[in-house]
N, C-alpha and C positions, 0 to 999 in steps of 0.2 A: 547800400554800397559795401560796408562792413562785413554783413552778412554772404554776400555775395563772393567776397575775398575771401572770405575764410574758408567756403564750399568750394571753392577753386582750389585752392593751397591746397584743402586736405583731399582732392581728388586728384591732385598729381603724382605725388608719390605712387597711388593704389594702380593708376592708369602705365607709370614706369615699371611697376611691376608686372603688370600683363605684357607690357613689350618687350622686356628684356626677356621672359619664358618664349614668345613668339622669334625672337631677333635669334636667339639662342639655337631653337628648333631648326629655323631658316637656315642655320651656318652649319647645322649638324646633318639636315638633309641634301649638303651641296654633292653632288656627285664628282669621283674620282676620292681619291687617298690623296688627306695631308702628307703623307711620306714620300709619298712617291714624287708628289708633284713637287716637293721641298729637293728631293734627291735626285731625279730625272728619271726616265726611263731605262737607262740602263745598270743603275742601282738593284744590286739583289733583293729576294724576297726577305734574309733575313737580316739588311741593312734597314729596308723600311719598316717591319717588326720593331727591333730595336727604334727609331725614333719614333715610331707612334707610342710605344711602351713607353719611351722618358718624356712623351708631350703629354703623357697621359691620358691621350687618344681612345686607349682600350678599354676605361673603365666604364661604369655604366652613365645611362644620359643624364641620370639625375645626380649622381655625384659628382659629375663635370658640371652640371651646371651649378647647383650652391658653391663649390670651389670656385669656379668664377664667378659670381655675385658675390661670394665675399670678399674677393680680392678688388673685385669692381669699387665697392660701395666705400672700401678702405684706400683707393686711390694707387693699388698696383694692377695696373694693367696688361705687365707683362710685356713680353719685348716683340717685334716685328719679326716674322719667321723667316721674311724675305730682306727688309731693308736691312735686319740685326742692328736694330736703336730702340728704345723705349718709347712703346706706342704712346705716352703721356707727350712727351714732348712733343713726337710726329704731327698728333691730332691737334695738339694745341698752333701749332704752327702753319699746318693747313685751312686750318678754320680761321686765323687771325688774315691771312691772304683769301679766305672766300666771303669773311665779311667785307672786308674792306669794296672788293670789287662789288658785292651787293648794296653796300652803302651807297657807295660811288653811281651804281645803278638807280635805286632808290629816289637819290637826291635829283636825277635827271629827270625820274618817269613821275615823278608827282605834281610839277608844275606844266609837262608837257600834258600828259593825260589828262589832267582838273580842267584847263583850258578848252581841249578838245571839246571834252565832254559837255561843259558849260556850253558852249559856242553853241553846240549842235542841237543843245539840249531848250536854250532858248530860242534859236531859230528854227527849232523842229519844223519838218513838211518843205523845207526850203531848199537850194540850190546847196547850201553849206550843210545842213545836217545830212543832205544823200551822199554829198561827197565824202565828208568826215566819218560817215556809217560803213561805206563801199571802203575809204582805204583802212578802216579799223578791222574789218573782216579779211581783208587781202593779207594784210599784214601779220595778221594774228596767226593765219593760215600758213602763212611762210617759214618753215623749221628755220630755226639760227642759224645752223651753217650755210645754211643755203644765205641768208644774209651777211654772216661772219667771211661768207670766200668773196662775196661781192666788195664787201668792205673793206678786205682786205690787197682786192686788185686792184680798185680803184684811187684808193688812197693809203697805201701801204708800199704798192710794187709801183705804179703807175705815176702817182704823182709824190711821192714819198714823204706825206706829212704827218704820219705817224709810224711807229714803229711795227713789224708785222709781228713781235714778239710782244705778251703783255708781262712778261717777266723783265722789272727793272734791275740794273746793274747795283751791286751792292754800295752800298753810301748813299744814293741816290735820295736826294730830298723828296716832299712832297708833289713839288708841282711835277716834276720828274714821272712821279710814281702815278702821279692822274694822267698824265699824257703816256704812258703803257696802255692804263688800263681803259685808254675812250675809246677804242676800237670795240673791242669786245661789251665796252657797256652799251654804247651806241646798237650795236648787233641786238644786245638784249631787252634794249628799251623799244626797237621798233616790234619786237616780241611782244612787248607785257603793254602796249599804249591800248593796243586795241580793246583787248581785256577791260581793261581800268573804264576809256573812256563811255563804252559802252555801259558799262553802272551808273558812271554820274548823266550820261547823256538818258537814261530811261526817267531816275528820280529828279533830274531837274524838270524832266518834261510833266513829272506829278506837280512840283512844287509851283510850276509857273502857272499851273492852271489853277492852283488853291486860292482860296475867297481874299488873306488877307495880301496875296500879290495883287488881284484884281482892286480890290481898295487902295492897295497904296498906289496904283498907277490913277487908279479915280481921284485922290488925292492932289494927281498933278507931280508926282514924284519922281526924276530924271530916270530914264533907265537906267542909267550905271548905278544909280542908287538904289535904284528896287535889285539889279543884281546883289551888289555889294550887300545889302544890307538883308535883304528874306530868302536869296534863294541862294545864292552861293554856300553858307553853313547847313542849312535844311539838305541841301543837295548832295551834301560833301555827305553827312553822313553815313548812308548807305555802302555808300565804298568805298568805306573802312576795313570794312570781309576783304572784299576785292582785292585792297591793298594789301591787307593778312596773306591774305591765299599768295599773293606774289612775289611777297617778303619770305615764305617758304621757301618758294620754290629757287629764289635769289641765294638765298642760304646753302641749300644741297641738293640743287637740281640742276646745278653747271655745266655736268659733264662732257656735254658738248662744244660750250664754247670753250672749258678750260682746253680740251683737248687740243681745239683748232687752232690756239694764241700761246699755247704754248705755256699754260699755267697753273701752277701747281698750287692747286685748291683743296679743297675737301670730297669735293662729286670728283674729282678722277683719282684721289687714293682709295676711295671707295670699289670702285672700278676696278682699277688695276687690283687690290685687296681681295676681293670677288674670283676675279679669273686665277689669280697665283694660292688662293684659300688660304690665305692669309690670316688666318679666325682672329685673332687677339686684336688687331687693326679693325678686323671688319665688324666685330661685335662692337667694340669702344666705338668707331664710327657713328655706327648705327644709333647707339645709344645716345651719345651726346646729340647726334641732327632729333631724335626723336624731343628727349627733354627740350632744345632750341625750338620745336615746334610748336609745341604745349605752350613754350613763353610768350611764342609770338599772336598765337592764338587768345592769350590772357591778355596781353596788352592793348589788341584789336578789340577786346570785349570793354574794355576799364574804358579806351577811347572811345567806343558809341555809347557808353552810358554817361558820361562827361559831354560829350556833345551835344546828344539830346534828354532834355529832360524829360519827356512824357517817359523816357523809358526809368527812370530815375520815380516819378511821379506811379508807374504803373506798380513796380519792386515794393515802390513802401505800402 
């Protein structure tokens, strides 16, 4: 496991550097002029000159780019060309409201999803796993907003029990701040259930058919114990990936719902940063969801080898 951590750690850093040359590129191939698009269109030729000469626009690609990895790496990130505040603050601000609603997300889709999946996965071939299969695939299939405006009619304008905004009033305490934001997780969880339960419903159907489930029911062992106790932790493990890959995308792949609800997260400064070429926003962006990536991806790894041991058994 040691071994493991430390081949991790030291291939992070190497892998942030091939993304921030990539992220760099990406922002340097965006078409259209920062100048212009900073100054409008009917801004002169040599008004846009002049600020691309003092953003330092003009110089070559690779002097722009070590200037910013060093300023990056030393924690100046330079200021927003559009909002005019320090992209440190902005990023950090928008990601504290894109976790939270991903938490919040999180917390919902892990006991909803494990359940499905378990259910389906025990009673595989049944009336319950064809259903639980047909609406995980329906579901899954469904874009957010296409869920997020239903959610929004029915119980936002309709019957008004949540608010159609997920932006809380300032002061606003906790419970406050989860009753915003259950529109929008709700939207995202009927998203990410199908995903999920689909992983445990395949590996529970290995597990229940393995020799020492068959023993322990030969045994005379209740079924809520033969779940609880061999197939539930055997089952969970596999969709731990699962759950990684949806903790991503929970993290900086909002865009849609933040847009619909009205919240200002990290997937729509991203967005909006992109279209206005925003570079110092969009490159810091980028950067920080990429490093959050790599973490969650490490964590996902550290938790299947903690849960199962042959893989613990296999390493040594």
């Amino acid at each position: 496991m040691r071994s493991f951590l430390v081949r991790r750690l030291t291939a992070i850093p190497l892998t942030l550097l091939g993304v921030s040359v990539l992220v760099f590129l990406a922002t340097t191939v965006l078409p259209g002029d920062v100048g212009r698009t900073i100054l409008g269109r009917e801004a002169s030729d040599a008004s846009v000159a002049a600020l691309d000469h003092q953003l330092g626009l003009d110089q070559p690609v690779t002097v722009r780019y070590l200037r910013w990895l060093g300023r990056f790496l030393t924690g100046d990130w330079g200021d927003s060309y559009t909002l005019h505040q320090p992209v440190t603050g902005l990023v950090a601000t928008r990601l504290e409201n894109s976790a939270t609603l991903a938490v919040y997300t999180f917390v919902l889709l892990l006991p909803v999803a494990l359940t499905l999946g378990l259910a389906a996965g025990v009673r595989h071939d049944t009336l319950l796993d064809r259903l639980v299969s047909g609406l995980s695939l329906a579901f899954g299939a469904t874009p957010e907003f296409v869920t997020g405006v239903v959610l929004l009619v029915v119980f936002a304008v309709d019957l008004k029990w949540f608010p159609a905004s997920a932006l809380p009033a300032p002061g606003d305490g906790p419970l406050l701040v989860l009753w915003h934001l259950t529109l929008p997780a709700v939207s995202l969880v009927v998203l990410c259930t199908g995903y999920v339960a689909r992983h445990v419903r395949a590996s529970t159907v290995a597990v229940v058919e393995g020799p020492y489930v068959r023993a322990a029911r030969l045994r005379g062992t209740s079924p809520a114990k033969v779940v609880l106790r061999h197939v539930l932790r055997n089952a969970t493990v596999p969709a731990t990936s699962a759950l990684g890959v949806q903790l991503q995308f929970l993290l900086g792949g909002l865009v849609v719902v933040e847009l619909l609800f009205n919240y200002p997260g990290v997937g729509a400064l991203l967005l909006q940063a992109a279209i206005d070429k925003d570079l110092p926003t969009l490159q810091a962006t980028a950067m920080i969801l990429g490093a959050l990536y790599m973490a969650v991806v490490l964590v996902a790894d550290l938790a299947y080898r903690l849960l199962d041991p042959r893989v613990r058994v296999a390493a040594a």
